[in-house]
N, C-alpha and C positions, 0 to 999 in steps of 0.2 A: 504494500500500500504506500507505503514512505515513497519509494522507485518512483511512481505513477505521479504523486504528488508533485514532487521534484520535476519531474519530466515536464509536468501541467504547468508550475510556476515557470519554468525556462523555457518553454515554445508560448508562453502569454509575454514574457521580456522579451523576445524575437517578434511578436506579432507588433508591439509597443515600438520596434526600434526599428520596423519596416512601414511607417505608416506615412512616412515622409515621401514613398514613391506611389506612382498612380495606383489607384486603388484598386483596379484589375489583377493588375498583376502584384502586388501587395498580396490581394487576399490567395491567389493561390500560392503565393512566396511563404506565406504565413502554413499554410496547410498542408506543405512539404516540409516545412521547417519542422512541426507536430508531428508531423509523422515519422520522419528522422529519431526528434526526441524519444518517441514513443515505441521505437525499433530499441535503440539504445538503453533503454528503460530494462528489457526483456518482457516488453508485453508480446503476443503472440500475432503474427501480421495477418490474420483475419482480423482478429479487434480492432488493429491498429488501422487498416483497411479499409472498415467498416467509420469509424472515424473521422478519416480523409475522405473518405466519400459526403460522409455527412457535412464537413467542414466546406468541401470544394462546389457542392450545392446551394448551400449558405452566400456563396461569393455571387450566384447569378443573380 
């Protein structure tokens, strides 16, 4: 749980410190970034997947 937590605060300061460039491309920069985090995390890349799917829908 800590892992995950951790991963969430640091793809949220990545999404924070991308916001500066157009927003298109921002949101899916942000939601590669997450999903990076979220590999490195050891969460499992269906979850993680599952996630970046949701997050990359959110950007249209």
């Amino acid at each position: 749980m800590n892992k995950k937590l951790a991963a969430f605060l640091f793809a949220s300061g990545l999404g924070l410190a991308v916001t500066a460039t157009p927003a298109f491309a921002s949101c899916y920069s942000a939601c590669a970034a997450e999903w990076r985090a979220c590999i490195a995390a050891g969460t499992s890349q269906a979850e993680c997947g599952a996630e970046r799917s949701a997050c990359q829908q959110s950007c249209n």
